[in-house]
C-alpha positions in Angstrom: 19.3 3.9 18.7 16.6 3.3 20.9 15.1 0.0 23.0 12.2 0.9 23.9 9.2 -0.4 22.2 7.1 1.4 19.2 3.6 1.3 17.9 2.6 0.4 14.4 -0.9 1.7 13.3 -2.4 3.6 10.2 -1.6 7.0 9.8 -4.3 9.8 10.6 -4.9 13.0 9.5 -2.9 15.0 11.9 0.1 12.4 11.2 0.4 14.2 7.7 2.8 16.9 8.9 5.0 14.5 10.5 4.7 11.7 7.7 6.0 14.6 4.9 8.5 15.4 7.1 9.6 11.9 7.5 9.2 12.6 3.8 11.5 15.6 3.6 14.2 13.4 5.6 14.0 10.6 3.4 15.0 12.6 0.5 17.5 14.6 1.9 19.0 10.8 3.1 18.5 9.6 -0.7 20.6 13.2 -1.7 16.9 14.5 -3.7 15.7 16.8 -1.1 15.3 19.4 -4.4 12.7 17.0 -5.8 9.7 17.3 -2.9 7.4 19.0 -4.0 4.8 17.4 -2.4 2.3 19.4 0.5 0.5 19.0 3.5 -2.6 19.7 1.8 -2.0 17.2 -1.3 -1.0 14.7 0.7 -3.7 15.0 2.9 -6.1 14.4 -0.1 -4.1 11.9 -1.4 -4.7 10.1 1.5 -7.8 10.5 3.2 -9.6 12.6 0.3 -12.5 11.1 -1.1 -10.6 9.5 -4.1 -7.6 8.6 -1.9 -4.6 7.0 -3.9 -2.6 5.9 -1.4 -2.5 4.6 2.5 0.2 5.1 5.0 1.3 3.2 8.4 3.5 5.0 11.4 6.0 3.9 13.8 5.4 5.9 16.9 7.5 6.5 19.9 6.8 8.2 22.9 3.7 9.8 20.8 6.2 10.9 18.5 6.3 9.7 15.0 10.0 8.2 13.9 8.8 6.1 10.9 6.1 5.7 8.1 5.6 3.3 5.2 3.5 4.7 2.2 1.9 2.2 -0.2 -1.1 1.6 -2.6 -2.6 -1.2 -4.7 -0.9 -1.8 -8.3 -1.8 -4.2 -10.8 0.1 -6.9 -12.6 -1.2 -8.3 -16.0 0.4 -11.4 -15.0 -0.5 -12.1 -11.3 -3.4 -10.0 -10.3 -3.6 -7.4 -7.5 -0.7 -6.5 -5.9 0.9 -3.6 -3.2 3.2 -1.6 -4.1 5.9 -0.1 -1.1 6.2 3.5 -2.2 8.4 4.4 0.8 9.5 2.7 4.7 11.6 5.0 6.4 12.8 5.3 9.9 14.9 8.6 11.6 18.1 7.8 12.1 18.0 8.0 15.5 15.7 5.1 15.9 17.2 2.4 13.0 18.4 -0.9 14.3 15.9 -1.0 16.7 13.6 -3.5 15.0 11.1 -0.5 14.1 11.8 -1.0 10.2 10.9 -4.7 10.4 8.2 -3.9 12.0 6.6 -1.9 9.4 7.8 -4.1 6.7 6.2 -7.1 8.8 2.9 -5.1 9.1 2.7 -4.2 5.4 3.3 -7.4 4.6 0.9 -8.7 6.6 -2.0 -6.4 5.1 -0.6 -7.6 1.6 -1.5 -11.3 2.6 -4.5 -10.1 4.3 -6.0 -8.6 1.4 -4.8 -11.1 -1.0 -2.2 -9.3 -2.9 -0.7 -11.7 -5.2 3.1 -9.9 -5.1 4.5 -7.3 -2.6 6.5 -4.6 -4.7 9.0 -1.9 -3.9 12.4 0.1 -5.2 15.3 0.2 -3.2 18.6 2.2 -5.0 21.8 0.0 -5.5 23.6 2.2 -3.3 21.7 1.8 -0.3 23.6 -1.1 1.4 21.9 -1.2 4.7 18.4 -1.3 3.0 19.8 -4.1 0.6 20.4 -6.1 3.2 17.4 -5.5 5.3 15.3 -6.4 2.6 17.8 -9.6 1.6 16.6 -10.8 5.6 13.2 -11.8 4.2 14.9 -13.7 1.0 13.3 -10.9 -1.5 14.2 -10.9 -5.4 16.6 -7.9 -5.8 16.3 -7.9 -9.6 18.9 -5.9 -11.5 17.2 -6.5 -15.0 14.8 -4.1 -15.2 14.9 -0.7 -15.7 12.7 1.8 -14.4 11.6 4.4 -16.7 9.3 7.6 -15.9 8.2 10.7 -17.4 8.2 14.1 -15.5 4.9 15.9 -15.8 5.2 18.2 -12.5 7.6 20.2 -14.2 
């Protein structure tokens, strides 16, 4: 764990190398490191490309990167525009040291900012710590709903 402070700002290009590693860790952490398949390249378009899907924030330390958040606008037929919290991650190294609240703080921030009616995100019922990170902020954890997709990168 470290004290020192970090910096919160939008990713840039050359943070895309770093941000799918962060990537790469965060699956290997949720025991799916088999199911990147994700690149440099894509996620470069994806983006910064001209028909950019998605944003992305960095914790930086030392002018290292140790944390991201990726997120993009959804819709809700029932409230309006909302933002969707893809992924926050943080190395291990550098958790409890206030650098996940402070890229949930700033996300939610934009999501007020830009008038987002509801701030959305996954978490898996095994992950305690992030359970009760996210519990900190009074969040609806709601165990009704199932999540459903369908593979087509296969």
């Amino acid at each position: 764990m470290t004290s020192s402070p970090s910096i919160i700002r939008p990713a840039t290009k050359s943070d895309v190398g770093d941000v799918l590693k962060l990537i790469r860790e965060l699956a290997m952490y949720e025991n799916a490191a088999q199911e990147v398949s994700n690149t440099e390249q894509q996620l470069t378009e994806d983006l910064f490309g001209n028909n950019s899907v998605c944003e992305s924030i960095v914790a930086v330390h030392k002018n290292q990167v140790v944390g991201f958040a990726l997120f993009y606008t959804a819709y809700s037929t029932w409230k309006g525009k909302c933002l969707y919290l893809e992924d926050l991650y943080v190395q291990e190294n550098f958790r409890r040291a206030g650098i996940g609240k402070k890229l949930f703080d700033y996300i939610l921030q934009l999501a007020k900012t830009r008038n987002m009616k509801r701030l959305s995100w996954q978490v898996l019922d095994w992950n305690e710590p992030a359970i009760e990170f996210y519990k900190k902020y009074h969040a609806e954890l709601d165990p009704e709903w199932i999540n459903g997709k369908i593979r087509l990168d296969q």
